[in-house]
C-alpha positions as CSV (number, residue, x, y, z in Angstrom):
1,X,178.5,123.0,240.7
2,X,174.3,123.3,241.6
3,X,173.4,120.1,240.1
4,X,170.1,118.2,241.1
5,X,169.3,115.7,243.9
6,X,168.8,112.4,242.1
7,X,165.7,112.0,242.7
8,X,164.4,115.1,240.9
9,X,167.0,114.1,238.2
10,X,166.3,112.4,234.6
11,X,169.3,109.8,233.9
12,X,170.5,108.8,230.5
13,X,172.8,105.6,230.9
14,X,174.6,104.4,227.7
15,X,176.1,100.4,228.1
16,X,173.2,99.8,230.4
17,X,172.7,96.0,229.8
18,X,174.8,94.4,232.0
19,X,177.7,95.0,234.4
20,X,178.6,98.6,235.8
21,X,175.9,100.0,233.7
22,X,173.1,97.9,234.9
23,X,174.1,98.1,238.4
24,X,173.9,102.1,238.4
25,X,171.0,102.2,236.7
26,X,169.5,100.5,239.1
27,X,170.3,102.5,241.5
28,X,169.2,105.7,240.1
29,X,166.0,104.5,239.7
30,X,166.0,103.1,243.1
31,X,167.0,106.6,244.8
32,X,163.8,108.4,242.8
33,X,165.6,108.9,239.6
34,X,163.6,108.8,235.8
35,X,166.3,106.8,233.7
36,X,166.5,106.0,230.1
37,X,168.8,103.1,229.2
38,X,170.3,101.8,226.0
39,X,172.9,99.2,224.7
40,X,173.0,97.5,221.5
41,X,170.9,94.3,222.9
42,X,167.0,94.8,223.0
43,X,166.6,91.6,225.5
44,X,169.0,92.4,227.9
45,X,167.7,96.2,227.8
46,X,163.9,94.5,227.9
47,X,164.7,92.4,231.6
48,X,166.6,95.7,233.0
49,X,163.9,98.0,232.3
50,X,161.2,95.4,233.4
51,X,163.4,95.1,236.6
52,X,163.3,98.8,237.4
53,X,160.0,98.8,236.7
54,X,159.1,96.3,239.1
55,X,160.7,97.9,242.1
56,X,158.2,100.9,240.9
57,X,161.1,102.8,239.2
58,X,160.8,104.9,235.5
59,X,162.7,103.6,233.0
60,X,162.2,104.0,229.0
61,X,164.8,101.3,227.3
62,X,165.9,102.6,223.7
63,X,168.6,100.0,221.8
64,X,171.1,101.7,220.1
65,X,174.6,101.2,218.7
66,X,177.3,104.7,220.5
67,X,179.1,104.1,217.1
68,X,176.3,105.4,215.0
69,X,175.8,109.3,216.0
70,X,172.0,109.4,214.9
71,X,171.0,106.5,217.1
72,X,172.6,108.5,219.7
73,X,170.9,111.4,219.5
74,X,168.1,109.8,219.7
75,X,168.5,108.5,223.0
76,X,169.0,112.0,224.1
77,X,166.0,113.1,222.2
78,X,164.0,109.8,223.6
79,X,164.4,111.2,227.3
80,X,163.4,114.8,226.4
81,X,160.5,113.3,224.8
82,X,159.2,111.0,227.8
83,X,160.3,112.8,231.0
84,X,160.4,116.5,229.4
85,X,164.6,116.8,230.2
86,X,167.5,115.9,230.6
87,X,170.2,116.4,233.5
88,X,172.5,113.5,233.5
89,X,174.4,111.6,230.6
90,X,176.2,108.8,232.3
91,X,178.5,107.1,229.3
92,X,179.8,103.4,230.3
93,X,179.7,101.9,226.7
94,X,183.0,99.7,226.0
95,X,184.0,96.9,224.5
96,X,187.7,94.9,225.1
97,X,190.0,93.1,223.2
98,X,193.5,91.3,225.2
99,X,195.9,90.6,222.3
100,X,199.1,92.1,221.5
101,X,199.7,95.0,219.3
102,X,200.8,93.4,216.0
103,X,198.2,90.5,217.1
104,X,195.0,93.1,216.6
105,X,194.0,93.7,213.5
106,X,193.6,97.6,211.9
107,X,189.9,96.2,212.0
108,X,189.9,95.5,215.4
109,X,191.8,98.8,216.3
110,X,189.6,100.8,215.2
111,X,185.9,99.0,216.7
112,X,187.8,99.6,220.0
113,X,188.4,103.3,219.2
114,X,184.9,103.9,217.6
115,X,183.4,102.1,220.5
116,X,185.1,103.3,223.3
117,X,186.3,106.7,222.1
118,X,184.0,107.9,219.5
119,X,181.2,106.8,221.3
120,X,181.9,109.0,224.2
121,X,182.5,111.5,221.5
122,X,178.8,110.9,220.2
123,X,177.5,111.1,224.1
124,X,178.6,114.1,225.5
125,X,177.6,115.7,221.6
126,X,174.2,114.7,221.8
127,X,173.5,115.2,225.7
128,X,175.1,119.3,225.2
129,X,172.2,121.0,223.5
130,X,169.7,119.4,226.4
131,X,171.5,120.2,229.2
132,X,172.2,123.8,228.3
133,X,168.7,123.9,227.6
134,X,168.0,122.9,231.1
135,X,170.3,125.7,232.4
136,X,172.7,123.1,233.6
137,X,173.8,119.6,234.0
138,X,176.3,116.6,234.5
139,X,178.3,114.6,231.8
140,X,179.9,111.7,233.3
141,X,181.9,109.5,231.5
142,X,183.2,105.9,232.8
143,X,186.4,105.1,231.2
144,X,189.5,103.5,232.9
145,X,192.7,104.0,235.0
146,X,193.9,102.9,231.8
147,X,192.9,106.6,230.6
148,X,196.4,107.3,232.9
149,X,198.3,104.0,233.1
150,X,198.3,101.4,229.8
151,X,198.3,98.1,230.3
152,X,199.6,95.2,227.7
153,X,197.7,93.3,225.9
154,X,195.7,96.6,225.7
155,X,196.9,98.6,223.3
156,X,193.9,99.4,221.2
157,X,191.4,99.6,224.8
158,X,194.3,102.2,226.8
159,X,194.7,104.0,223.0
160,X,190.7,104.8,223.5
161,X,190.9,105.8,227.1
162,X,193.9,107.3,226.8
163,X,191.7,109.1,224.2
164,X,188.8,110.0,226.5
165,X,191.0,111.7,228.8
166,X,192.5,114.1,226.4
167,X,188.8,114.8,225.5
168,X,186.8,115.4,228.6
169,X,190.1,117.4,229.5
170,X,189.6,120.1,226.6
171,X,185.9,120.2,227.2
172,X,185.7,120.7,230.5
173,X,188.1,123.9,230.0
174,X,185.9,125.5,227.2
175,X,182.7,124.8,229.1
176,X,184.5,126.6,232.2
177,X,185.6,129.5,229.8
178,X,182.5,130.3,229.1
179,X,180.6,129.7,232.1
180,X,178.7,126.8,231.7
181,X,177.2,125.2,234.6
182,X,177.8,122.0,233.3
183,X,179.9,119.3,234.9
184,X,182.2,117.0,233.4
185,X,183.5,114.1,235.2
186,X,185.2,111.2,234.6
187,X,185.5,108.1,236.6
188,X,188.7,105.9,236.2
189,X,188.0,102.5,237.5
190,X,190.5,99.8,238.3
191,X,189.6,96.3,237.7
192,X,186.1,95.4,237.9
193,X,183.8,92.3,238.1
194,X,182.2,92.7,235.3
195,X,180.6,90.5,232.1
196,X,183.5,92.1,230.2
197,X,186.0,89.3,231.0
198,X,183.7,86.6,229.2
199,X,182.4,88.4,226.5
200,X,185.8,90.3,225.5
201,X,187.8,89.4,222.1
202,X,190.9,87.5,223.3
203,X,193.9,86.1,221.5
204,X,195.9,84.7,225.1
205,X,194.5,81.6,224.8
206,X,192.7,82.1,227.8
207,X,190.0,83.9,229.6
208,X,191.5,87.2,230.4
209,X,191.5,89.1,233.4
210,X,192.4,92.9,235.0
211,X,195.5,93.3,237.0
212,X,194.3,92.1,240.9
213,X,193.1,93.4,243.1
214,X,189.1,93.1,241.3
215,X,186.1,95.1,242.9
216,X,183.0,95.0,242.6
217,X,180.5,96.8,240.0
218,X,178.7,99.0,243.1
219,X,181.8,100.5,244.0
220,X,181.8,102.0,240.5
221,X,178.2,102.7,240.7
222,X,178.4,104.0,243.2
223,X,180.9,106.8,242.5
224,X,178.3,107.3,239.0
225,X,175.8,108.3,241.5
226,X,177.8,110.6,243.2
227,X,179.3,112.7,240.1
228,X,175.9,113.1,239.5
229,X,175.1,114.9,242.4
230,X,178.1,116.8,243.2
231,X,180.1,116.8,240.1
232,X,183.8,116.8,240.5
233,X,186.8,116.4,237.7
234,X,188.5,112.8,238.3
235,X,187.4,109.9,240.3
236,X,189.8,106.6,240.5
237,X,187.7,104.0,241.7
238,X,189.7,101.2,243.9
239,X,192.4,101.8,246.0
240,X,194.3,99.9,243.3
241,X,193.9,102.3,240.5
242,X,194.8,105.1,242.8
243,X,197.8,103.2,243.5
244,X,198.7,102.9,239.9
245,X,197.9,106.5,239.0
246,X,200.4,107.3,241.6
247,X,202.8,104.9,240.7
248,X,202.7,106.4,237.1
249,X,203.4,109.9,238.0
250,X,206.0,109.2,240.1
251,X,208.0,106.1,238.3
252,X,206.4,105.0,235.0
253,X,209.7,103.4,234.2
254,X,209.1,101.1,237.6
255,X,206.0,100.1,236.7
256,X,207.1,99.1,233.0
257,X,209.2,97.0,234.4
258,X,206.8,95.1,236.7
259,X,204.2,95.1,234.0
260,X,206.4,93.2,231.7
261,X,207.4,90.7,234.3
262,X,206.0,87.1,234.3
263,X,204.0,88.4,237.5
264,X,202.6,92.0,235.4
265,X,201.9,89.9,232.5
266,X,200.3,86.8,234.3
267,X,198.1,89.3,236.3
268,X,196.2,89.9,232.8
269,X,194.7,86.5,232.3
270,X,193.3,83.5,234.2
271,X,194.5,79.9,233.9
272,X,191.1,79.3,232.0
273,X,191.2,78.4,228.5
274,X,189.4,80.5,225.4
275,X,189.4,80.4,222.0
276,X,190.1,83.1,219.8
277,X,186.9,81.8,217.7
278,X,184.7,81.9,221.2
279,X,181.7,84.6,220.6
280,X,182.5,88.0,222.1
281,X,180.5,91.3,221.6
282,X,183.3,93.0,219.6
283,X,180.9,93.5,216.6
284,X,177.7,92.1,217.7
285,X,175.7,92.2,221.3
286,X,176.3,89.4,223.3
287,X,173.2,88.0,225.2
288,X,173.8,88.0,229.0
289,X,173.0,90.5,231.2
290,X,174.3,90.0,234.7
291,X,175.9,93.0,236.8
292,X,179.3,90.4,237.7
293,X,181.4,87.7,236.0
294,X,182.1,85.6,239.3
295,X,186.0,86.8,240.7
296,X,186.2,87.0,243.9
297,X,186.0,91.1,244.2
298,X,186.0,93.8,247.3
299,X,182.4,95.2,247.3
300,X,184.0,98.3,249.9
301,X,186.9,100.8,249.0
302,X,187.7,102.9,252.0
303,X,189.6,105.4,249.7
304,X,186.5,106.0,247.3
305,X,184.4,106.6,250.6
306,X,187.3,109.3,251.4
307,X,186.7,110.8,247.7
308,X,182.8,110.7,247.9
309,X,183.2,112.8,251.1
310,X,186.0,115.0,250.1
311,X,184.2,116.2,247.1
312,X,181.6,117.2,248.7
């Protein structure tokens, strides 16, 4: 796939405010790239845009919910309108709940699914027209080795990616069919050092947590940056999610059973407490817009570096 170098590339990132989102946008603009970023939160959009800006980076910052399909579209349209095009959509947007299946509401159930699914949905419907109107382009879409594997607790969050998956899939085979030069990637991380952990709905009783071991958000930027370069179908990021991806294919009764072992099932939460009544962003934005959460995480992945180089 001919897709741009970065630098003469304009950037849409949705879920830009903080964590994996904040951290690649950041590094598009560092590496020459025009970017427009969007979340739900205004100040947390305000402080990344005025940090790209002072490192002498473009950046436009347009709020926006990726449930509501107009406000969507209008990001798209807001990049067309500033920097004259678009050439990569870069959809991060999630939000997480940790609670067992008959714990979640049918409320809750679907805010996951119009969030994490539908929202992608939205993305790669409003990016389309502008990216075949620039003769070609990248869709990249950040969703979860959960996409492959589910976890518990998770049931709602692995239904979206699981979701995701089955999507990207079906496009990317009727963009081939007709020749579009249009890639569509998505990139499967495993767990991740994000904000998500402290501003996710739980009902555990306790601060959760992604099955160890954690990285750090770069690593997953990292690989954002490169899909939008070269392109490519499915990235793992972690050697981790690789690991479990494998695992799945080749015993997903195996990996049932350690999941739902004290040690699987520990592995989802910390030995912090939190309420079910703490704030979380499930409905609302939640101010705080840092690229990490504090876990001790791997900031290298020797198999992503193999992937990056592979796919070239």
């Amino acid at each position: 796939m001919d897709l741009k170098p970065l630098q003469d590339q304009v950037v849409v990132l949705m879920g830009a405010s903080s964590g994996i989102g904040r951290e690649a946008a950041k590094r598009f603009a560092a590496r020459g790239a025009s970017v427009v970023v969007s979340a739900r939160g205004e100040e947390d959009l305000d402080s990344l845009a005025a940090e790209i800006r002072s490192a002498g980076g473009q950046v436009v910052a347009v709020a926006a919910d990726t449930t509501d399909a107009a406000a969507v579209d209008a990001v798209a349209l807001a990049a067309v309108t500033n920097f004259g095009r678009l050439d990569t959509w870069v959809h991060l947007a999630a939000v997480g709940l940790w609670a067992t299946f008959e714990q979640t509401t049918l409320e809750e159930f679907r805010r996951v699914i119009d969030v994490d699914l539908m929202g992608q949905v939205y993305g790669a419907r409003a990016a389309l027209p502008h990216l075949r109107r620039e003769g070609r382009g990248a869709l990249v879409h950040v969703s979860s080795i959960e996409a492959k594997r589910a976890f518990p607790l998770h049931s709602a969050y692995a239904a979206a990616k699981h979701g995701v998956d089955g999507f990207l899939e079906a496009l990317r085979v009727e963009l081939r069919h007709e020749g579009a030069p249009i890639a569509v990637t998505q990139i499967m991380p495993g767990t991740i050092d994000t904000p998500i952990f402290d501003k996710a709905r739980t009902k555990i009783g306790r601060k959760p947590m992604g099955a160890p071991p954690i990285y750090a958000p770069e690593t997953v930027a990292e690989m954002v940056l490169h899909a939008a370069e070269h392109g490519g179908r499915d990235y793992c990021v972690g050697g981790a999610a690789r690991l479990f991806a494998l695992q799945q294919r080749m015993s997903p009764r195996l990996l049932d059973a350690f999941l739902a072992s004290r040690l699987g099932w520990r592995g989802m939460m910390t030995s912090e407490p939190k309420s079910e009544d703490a704030p979380d962003n499930m409905f609302e934005p939640l101010p705080g817009h840092g690229t990490r959460d504090g876990f001790r995480a791997l900031r290298h992945s020797a198999s992503d570096w193999v992937a990056r180089r592979m796919s070239r």
